[in-house]
Every structure is written in structure tokens, then in C-alpha cells.
ChimeraX commands (.cxc) that place a marker at each C-alpha (Angstrom):
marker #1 position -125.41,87.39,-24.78 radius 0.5
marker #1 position -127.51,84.86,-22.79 radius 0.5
marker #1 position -124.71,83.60,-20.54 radius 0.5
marker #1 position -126.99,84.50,-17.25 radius 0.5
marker #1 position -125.27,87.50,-16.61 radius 0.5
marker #1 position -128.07,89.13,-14.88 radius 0.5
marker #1 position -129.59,86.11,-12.79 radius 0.5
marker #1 position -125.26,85.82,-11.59 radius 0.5
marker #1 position -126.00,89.72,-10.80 radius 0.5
marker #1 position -128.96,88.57,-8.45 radius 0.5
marker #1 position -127.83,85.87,-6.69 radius 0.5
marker #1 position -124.94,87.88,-5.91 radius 0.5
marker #1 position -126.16,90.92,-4.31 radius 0.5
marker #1 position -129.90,90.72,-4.34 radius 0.5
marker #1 position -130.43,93.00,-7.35 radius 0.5
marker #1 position -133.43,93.09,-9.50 radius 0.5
marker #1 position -131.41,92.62,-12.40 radius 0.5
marker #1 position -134.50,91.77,-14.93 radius 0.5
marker #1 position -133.85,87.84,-15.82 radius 0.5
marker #1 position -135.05,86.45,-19.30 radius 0.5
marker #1 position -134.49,83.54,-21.77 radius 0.5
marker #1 position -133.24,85.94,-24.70 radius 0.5
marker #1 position -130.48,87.78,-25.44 radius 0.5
marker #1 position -130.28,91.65,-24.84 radius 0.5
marker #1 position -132.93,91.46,-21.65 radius 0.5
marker #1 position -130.51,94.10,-19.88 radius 0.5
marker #1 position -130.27,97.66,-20.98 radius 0.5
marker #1 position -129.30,99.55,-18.89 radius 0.5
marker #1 position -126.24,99.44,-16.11 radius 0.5
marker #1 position -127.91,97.68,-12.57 radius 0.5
marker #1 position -126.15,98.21,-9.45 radius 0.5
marker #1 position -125.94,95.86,-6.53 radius 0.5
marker #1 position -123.76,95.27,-3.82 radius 0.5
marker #1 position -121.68,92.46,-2.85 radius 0.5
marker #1 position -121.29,91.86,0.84 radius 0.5
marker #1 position -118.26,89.93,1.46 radius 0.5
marker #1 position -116.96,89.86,5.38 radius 0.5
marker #1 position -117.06,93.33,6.80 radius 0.5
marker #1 position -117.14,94.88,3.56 radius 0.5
marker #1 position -119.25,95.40,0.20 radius 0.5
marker #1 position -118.19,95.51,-3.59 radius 0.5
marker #1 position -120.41,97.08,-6.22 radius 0.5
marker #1 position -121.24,95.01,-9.03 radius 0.5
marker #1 position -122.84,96.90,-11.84 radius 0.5
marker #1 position -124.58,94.34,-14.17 radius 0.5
marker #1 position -123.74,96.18,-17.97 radius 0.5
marker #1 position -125.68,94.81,-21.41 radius 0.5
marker #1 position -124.57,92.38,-22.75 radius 0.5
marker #1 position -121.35,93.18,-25.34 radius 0.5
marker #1 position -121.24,91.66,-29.07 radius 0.5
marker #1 position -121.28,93.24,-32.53 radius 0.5
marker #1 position -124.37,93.10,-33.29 radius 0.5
marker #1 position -125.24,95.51,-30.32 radius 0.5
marker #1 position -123.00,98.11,-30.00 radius 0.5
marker #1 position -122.78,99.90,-26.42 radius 0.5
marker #1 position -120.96,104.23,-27.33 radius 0.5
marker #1 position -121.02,104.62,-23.66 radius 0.5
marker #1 position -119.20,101.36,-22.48 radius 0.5
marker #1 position -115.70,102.78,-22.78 radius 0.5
marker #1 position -116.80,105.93,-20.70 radius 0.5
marker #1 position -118.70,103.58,-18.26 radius 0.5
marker #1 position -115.92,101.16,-17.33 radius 0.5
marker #1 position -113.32,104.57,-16.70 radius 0.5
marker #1 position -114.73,103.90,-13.17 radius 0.5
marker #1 position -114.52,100.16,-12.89 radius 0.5
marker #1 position -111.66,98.58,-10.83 radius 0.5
marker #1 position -111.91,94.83,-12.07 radius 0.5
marker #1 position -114.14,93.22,-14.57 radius 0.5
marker #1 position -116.20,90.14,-14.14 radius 0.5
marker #1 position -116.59,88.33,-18.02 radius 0.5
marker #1 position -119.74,86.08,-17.94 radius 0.5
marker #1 position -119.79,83.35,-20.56 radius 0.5
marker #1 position -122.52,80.52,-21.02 radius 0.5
marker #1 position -119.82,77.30,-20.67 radius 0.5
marker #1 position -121.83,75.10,-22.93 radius 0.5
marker #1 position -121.61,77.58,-25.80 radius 0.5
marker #1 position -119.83,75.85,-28.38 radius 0.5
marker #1 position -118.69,78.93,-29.68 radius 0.5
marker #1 position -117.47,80.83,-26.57 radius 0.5
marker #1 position -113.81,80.81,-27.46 radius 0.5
marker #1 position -114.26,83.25,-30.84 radius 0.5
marker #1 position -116.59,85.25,-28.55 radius 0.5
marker #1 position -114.27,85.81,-26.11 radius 0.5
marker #1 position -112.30,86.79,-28.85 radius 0.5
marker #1 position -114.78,89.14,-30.30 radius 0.5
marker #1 position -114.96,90.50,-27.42 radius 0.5
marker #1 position -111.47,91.20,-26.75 radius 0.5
marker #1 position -111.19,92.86,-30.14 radius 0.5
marker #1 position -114.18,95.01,-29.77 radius 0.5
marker #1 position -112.86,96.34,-26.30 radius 0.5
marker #1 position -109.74,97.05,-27.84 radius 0.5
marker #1 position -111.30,99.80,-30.63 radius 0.5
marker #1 position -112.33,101.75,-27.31 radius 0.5
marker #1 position -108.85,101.15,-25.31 radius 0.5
marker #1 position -110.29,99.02,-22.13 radius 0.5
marker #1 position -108.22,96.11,-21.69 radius 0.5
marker #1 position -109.13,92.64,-19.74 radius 0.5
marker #1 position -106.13,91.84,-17.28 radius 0.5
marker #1 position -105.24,87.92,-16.91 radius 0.5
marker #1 position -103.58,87.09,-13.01 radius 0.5
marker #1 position -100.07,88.26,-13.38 radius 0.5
marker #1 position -100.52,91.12,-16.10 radius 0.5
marker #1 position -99.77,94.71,-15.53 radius 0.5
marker #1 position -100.83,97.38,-18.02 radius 0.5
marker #1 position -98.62,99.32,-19.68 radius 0.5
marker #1 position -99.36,102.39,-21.55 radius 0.5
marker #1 position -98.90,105.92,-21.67 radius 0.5
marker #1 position -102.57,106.53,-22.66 radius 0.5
marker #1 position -104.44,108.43,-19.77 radius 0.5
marker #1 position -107.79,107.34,-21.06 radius 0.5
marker #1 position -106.86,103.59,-21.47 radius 0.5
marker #1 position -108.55,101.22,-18.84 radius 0.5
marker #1 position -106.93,97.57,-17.99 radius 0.5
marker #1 position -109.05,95.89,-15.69 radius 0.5
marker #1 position -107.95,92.69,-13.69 radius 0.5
marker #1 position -110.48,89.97,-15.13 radius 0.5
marker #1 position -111.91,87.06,-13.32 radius 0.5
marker #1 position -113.48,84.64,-16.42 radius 0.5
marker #1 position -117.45,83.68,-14.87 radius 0.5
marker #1 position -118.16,80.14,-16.75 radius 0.5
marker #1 position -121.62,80.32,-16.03 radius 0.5
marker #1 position -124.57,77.52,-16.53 radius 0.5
marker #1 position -122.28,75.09,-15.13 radius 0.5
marker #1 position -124.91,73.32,-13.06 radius 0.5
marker #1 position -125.97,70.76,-15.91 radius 0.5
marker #1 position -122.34,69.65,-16.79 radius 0.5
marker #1 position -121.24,66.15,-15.47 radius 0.5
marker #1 position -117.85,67.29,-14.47 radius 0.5
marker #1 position -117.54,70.99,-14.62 radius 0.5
marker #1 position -114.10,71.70,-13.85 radius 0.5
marker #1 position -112.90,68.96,-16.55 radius 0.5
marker #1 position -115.27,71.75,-18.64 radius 0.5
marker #1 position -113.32,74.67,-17.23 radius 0.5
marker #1 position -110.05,72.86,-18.03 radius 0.5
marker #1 position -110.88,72.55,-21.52 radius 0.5
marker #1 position -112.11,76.11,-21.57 radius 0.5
marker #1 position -109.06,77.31,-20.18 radius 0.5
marker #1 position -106.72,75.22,-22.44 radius 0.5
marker #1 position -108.22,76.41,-25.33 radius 0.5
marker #1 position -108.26,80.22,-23.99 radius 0.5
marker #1 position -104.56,79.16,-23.14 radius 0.5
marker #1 position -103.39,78.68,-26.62 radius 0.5
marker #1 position -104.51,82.76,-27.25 radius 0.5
marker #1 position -102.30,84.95,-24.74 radius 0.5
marker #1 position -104.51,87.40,-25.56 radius 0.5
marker #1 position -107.38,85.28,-24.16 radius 0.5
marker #1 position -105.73,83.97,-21.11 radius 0.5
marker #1 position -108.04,84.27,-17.96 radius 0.5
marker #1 position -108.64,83.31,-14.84 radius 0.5
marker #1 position -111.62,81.00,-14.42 radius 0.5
marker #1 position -114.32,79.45,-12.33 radius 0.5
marker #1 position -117.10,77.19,-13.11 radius 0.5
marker #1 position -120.07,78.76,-11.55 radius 0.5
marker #1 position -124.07,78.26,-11.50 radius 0.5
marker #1 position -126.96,80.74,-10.86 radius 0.5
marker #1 position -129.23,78.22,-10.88 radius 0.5
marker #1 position -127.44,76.61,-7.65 radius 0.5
marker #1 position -124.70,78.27,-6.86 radius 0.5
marker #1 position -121.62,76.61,-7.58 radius 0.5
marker #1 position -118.64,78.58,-7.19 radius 0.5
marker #1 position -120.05,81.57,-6.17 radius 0.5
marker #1 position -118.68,81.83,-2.82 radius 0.5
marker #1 position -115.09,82.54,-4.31 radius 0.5
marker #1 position -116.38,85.30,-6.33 radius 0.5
marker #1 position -115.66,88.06,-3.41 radius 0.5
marker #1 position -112.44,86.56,-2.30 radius 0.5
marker #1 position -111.15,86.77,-5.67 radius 0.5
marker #1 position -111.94,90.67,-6.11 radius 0.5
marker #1 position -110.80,90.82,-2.35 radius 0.5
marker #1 position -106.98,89.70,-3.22 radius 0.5
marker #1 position -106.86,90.72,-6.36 radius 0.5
marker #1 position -107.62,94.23,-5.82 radius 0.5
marker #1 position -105.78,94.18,-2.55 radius 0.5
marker #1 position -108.05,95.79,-0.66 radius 0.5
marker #1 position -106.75,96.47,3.21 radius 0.5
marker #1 position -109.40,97.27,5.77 radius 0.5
marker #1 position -108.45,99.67,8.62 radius 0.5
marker #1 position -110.10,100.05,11.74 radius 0.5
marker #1 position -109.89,103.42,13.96 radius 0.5
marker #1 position -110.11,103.96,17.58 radius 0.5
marker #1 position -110.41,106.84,20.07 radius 0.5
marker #1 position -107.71,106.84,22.97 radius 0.5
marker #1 position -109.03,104.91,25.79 radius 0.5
marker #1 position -111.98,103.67,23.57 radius 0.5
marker #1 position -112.09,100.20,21.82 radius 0.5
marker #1 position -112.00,100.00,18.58 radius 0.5
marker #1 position -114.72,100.54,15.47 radius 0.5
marker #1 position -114.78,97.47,14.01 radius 0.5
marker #1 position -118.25,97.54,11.90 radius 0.5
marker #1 position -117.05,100.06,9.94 radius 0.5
marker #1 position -113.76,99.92,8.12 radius 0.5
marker #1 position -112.06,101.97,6.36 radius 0.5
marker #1 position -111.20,100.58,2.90 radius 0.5
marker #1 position -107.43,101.19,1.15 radius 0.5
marker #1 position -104.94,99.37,-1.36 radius 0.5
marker #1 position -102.09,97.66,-0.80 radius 0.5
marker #1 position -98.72,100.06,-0.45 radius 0.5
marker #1 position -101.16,103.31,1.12 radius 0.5
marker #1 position -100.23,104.61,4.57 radius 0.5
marker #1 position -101.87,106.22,8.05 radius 0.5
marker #1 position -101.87,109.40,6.01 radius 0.5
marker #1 position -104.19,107.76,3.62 radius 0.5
marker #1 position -106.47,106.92,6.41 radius 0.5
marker #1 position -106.18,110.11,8.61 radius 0.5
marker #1 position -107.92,111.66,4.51 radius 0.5
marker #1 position -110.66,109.04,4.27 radius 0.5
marker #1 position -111.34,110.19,8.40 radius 0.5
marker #1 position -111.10,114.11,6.96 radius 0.5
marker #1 position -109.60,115.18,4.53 radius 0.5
marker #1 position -108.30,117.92,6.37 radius 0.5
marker #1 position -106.92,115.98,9.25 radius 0.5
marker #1 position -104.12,114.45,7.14 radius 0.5
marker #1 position -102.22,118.07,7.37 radius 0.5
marker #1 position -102.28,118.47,11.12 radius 0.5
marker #1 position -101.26,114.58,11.66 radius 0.5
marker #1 position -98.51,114.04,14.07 radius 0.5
marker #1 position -98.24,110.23,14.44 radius 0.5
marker #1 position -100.79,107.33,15.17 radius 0.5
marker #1 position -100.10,104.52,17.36 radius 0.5
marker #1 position -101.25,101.00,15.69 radius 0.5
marker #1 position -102.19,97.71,16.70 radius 0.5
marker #1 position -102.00,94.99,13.73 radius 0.5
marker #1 position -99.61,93.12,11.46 radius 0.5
marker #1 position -97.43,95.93,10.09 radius 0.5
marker #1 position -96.17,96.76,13.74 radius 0.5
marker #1 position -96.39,95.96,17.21 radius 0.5
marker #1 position -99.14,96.62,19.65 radius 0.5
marker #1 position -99.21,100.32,20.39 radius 0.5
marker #1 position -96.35,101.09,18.48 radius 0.5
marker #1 position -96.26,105.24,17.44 radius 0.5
marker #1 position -95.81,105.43,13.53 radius 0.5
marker #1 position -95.75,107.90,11.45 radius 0.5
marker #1 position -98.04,109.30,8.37 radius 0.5
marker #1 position -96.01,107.78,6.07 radius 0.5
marker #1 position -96.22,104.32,7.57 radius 0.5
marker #1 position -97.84,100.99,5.12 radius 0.5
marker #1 position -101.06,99.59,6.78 radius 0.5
marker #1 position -102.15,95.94,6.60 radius 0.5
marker #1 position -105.29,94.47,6.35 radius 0.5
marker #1 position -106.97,94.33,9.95 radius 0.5
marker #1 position -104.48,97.05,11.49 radius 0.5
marker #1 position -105.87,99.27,14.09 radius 0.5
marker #1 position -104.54,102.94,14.02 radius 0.5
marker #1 position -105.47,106.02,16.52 radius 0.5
marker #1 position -104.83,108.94,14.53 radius 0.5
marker #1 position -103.00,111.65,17.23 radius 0.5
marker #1 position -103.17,115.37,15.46 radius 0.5
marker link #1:1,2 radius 0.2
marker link #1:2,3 radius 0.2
marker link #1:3,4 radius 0.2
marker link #1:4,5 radius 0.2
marker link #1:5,6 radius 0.2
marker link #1:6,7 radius 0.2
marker link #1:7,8 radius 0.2
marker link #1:8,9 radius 0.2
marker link #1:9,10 radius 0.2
marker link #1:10,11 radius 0.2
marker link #1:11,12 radius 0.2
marker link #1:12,13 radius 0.2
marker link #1:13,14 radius 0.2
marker link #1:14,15 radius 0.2
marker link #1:15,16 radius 0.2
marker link #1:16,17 radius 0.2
marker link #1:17,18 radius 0.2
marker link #1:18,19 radius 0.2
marker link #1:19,20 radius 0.2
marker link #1:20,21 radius 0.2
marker link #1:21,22 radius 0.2
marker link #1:22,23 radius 0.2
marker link #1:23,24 radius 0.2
marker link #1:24,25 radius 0.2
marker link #1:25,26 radius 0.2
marker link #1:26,27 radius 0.2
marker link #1:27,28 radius 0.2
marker link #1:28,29 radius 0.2
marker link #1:29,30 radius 0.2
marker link #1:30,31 radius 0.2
marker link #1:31,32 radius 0.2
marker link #1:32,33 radius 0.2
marker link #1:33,34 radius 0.2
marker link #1:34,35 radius 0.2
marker link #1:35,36 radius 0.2
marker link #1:36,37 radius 0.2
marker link #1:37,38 radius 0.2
marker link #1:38,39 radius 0.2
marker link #1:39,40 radius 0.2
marker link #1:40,41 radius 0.2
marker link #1:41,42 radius 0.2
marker link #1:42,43 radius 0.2
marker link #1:43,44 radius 0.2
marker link #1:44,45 radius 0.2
marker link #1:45,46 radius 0.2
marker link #1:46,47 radius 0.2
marker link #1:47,48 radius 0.2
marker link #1:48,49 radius 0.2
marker link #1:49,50 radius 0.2
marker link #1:50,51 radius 0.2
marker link #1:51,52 radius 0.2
marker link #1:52,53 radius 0.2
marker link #1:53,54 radius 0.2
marker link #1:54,55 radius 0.2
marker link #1:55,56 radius 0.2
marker link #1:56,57 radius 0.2
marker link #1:57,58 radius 0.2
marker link #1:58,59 radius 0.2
marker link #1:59,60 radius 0.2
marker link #1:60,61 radius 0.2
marker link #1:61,62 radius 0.2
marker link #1:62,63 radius 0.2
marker link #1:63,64 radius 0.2
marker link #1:64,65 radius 0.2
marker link #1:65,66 radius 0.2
marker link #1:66,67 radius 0.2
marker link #1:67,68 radius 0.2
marker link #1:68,69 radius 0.2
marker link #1:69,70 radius 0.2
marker link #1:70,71 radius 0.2
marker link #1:71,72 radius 0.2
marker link #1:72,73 radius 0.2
marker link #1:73,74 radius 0.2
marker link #1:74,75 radius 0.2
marker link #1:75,76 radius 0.2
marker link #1:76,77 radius 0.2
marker link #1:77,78 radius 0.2
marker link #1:78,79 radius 0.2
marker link #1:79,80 radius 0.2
marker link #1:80,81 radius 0.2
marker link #1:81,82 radius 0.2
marker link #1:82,83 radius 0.2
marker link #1:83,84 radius 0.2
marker link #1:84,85 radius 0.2
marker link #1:85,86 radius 0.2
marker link #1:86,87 radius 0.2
marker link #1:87,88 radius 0.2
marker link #1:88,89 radius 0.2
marker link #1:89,90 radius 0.2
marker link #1:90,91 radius 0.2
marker link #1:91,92 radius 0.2
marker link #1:92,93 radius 0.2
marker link #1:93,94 radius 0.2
marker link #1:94,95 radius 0.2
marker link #1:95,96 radius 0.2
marker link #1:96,97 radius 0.2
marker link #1:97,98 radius 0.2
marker link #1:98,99 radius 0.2
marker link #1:99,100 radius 0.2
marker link #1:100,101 radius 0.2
marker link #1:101,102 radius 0.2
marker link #1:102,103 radius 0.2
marker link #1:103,104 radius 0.2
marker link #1:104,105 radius 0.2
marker link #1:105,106 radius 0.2
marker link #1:106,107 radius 0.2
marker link #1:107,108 radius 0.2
marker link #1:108,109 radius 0.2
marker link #1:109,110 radius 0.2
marker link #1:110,111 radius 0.2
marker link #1:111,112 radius 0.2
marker link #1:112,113 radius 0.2
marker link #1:113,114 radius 0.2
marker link #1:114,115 radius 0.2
marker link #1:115,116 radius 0.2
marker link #1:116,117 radius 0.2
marker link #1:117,118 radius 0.2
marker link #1:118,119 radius 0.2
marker link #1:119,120 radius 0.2
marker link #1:120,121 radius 0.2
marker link #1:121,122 radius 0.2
marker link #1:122,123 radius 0.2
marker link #1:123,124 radius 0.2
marker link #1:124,125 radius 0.2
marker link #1:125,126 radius 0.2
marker link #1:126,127 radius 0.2
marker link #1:127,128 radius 0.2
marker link #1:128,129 radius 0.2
marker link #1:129,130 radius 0.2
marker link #1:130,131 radius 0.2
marker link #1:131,132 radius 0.2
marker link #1:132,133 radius 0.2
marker link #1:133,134 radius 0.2
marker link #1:134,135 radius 0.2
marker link #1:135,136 radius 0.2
marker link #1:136,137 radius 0.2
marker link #1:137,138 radius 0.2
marker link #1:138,139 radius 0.2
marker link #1:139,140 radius 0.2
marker link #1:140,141 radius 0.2
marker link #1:141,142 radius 0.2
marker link #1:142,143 radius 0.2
marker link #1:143,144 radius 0.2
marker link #1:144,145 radius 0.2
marker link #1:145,146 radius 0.2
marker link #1:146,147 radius 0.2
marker link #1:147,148 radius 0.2
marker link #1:148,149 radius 0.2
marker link #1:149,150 radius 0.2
marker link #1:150,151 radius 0.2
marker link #1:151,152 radius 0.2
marker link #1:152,153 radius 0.2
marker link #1:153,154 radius 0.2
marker link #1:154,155 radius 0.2
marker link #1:155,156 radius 0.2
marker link #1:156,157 radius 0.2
marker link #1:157,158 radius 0.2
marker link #1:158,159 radius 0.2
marker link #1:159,160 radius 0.2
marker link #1:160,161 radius 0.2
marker link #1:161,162 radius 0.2
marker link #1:162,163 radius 0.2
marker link #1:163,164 radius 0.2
marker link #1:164,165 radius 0.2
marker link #1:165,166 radius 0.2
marker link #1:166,167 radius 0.2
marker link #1:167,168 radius 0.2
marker link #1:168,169 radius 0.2
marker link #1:169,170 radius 0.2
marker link #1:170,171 radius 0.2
marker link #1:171,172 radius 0.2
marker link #1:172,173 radius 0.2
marker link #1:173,174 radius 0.2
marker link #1:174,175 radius 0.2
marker link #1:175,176 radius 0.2
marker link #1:176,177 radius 0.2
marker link #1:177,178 radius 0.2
marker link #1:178,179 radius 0.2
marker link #1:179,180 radius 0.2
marker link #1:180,181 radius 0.2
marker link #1:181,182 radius 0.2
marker link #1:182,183 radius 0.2
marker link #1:183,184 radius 0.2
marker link #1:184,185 radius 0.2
marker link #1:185,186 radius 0.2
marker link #1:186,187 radius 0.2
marker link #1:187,188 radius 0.2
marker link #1:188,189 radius 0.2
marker link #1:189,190 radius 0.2
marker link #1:190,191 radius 0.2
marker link #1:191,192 radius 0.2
marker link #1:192,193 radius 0.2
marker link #1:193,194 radius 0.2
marker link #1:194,195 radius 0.2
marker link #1:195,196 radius 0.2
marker link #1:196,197 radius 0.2
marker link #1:197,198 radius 0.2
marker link #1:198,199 radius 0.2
marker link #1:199,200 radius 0.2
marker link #1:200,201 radius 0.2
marker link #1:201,202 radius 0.2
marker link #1:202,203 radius 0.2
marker link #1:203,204 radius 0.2
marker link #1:204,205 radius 0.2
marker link #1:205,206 radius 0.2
marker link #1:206,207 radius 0.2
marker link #1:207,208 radius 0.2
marker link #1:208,209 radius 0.2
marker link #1:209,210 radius 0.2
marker link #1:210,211 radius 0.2
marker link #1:211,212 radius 0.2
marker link #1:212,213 radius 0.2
marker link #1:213,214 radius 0.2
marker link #1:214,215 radius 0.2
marker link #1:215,216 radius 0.2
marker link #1:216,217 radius 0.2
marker link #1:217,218 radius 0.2
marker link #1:218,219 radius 0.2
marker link #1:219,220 radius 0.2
marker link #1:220,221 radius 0.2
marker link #1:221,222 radius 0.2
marker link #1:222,223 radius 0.2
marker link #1:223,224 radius 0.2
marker link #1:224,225 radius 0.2
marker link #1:225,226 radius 0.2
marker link #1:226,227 radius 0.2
marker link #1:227,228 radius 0.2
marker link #1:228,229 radius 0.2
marker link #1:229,230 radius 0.2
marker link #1:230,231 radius 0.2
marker link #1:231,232 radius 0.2
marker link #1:232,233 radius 0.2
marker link #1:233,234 radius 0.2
marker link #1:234,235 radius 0.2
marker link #1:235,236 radius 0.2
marker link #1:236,237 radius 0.2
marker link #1:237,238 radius 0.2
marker link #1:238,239 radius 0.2
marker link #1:239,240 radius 0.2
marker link #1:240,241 radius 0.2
marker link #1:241,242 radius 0.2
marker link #1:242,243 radius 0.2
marker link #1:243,244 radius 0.2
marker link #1:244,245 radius 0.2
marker link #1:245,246 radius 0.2
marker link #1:246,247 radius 0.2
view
């Protein structure tokens, strides 16, 4: 509560996240979109999450969520056992914040582990903030259960906010694709946005999703082959790769 969640949300992506000195301001989920390169993320600005205002829906919200962003006010003396808090209270509805490194494991289809990138917001008035962020992160460090990745960032003048989008970038590993037509140049303002380890198959279904059953081969420009080289459905795309989808 009160870490500046909402005025983070609005720097970010231009929202009109509503932006007040008291707790609880935000009740209600606000989308907004991140632009980063040739690409946007949604960031969907949620209440603020401690005991004494419980959220039913959060578990059912964050089923769709593919990475979390945990604000915390920095200069809260007590942000440590609210991380903590926090932690606990997600657990009671299964969602589970990912540290850099972590994998989830469980057999529990309605579980949710989402990578976490720690937001140590209202850094702007600290004489050294990333001797704050050590600290932070040393004392997070002694909980495994607490252990985060962190930035010191401000909404007030936007420290650190430029490595918010890289961070979701890599971490998520997101690969953009870029089609062509043969004897046309390539699309590049629009690209077509995968994971790590998917194929030209997976493109050819974001194209149409019938076109991935008549699919013969695509030839690809980019780093997972050579110019023009013929591949086939099952081939691994790499971030800037160029395919022309042959059916």
C-alpha cells in the first residue's frame, strides 16, 4: 500500500492510473501498455495487496499474467515483513513470485509462478540508492523465500525505469519474427511475438491458424540459419529471424 504503484503504472505506459497520497486509491485492475522497441507489454496496475484488504478475485486475475512486477516504497522501514506478508498471503491462493533462476514445480494445474522483478520505488530522495537496494536485497537475501530481483526506481523522475522492459523482454524470452512475401521485403513494423524453443510452425498459426496444416517449408533469413536457407515447420526461430512461409 502507498509504494506509488499507480503513478509507476503512468509513467510507464501513459495510463490514467488514478494517483493519491493514501493507501487503497486503486480498485480496480488498469491496463496500459508498455512500448518497448518494436513491441508492447501490458501492464495491468492491480490494488494494492495486504491483510487488511483482501482481493477473492486476485488468484483468478493473475491465471493470465506472465510475470509480476512487486512495487515496494524503499524507505518503508517495514518493507521486509511486508514482502513477507505478502508472500504468505499469495501462497493461501497458490500464485507464486519467481526469483531469476527459479523454475516452478508442481503438479497443480491451477497454481501460477510468475517470474518477479522487485520495483523499489520512491527512490528519488535517497542519497545513494543502490547502497539502499543493496541493503534491501541483503536482507531479502537472508529469506530464500524472499529472494528477488531488484531495481531502485523513481516515478517522480524516473530512475531506473528504462530497464523495466528489457527485463520482462529477457526474462520472458520473447522472440520477434518478421514475415515476408516472395519477392517482397520484409514486414518489419509488425512482428510476430513467440517464446524461446517455438518453431516456423508456431508462426505459420499466429499468420492462420489454418495455414500451419498445409505448411511445406519456409525459407529464413536471421540468426538460427543462413540467408535463404529452406527449413522446415519444426525449425527454432530467433529473435529478429525473417521467415517466408511456402504452403
Amino acid at each position: 500500500p502507498n509504494a506509488g504503484k499507480s503513478q509507476l503504472h503512468r509513467r510507464l505506459t501513459g495510463s490514467h492510473a488514478q494517483v493519491a497520497a493514501y493507501p487503497f486509491t486503486t480498485q480496480f485492475p488498469e491496463p496500459g501498455m508498455l512500448p518497448f522497441e518494436d513491441i508492447q507489454f501490458q501492464l495491468v496496475d492491480l490494488p494494492a495487496i495486504a491483510p487488511e484488504h483482501p482481493l477473492p478475485w486476485l488468484g483468478t486475475a493473475l491465471q493470465a499474467a506472465d510475470a509480476a512486477l512487486l512495487v515496494v516504497d524503499v524507505r518503508e522501514p517495514s518493507v521486509v515483513e511486508q514482502v513477507e506478508g505478502l508472500r504468505s498471503m499469495l501462497a493461501e491462493i497458490r500464485v507464486t513470485l519467481l526469483g531469476d533462476g527459479e523454475q516452478a514445480v508442481t503438479d497443480d494445474p491451477f497454481a501460477v509462478a510468475l517470474p518477479t522483478l522487485m520495483l523499489a520505488n520512491k527512490a528519488e530522495g535517497l542519497a545513494d540508492p543502490q547502497a539502499e537496494l543493496q541493503a534491501l536485497s541483503e536482507m531479502t537475501g537472508e529469506m530464500p523465500a524472499l529472494r528477488l530481483p531488484a531495481i531502485a526506481v523513481s516515478a517522480e523522475t524516473g530512475l531506473g525505469l528504462g530497464q523495466v522492459a528489457p527485463w520482462l523482454f529477457e526474462r520472458l524470452g520473447v522472440v520477434r519474427v518478421y514475415t515476408k512475401v516472395p519477392g517482397h521485403g520484409a514486414e518489419k513494423s509488425r512482428p510476430f511475438t513467440l517464446r524461446r524453443g517455438q518453431t516456423v510452425a508456431d508462426v505459420a498459426r499466429l499468420v492462420h491458424r489454418d495455414l500451419v496444416r498445409t505448411l511445406r517449408y519456409a525459407r529464413l533469413w536471421g540468426s538460427s540459419g543462413f540467408d535463404g536457407q529452406q527449413v522446415g515447420p519444426e525449425h527454432h526461430v530467433a529473435d529478429g529471424d525473417v521467415v517466408e512461409l511456402h504452403a
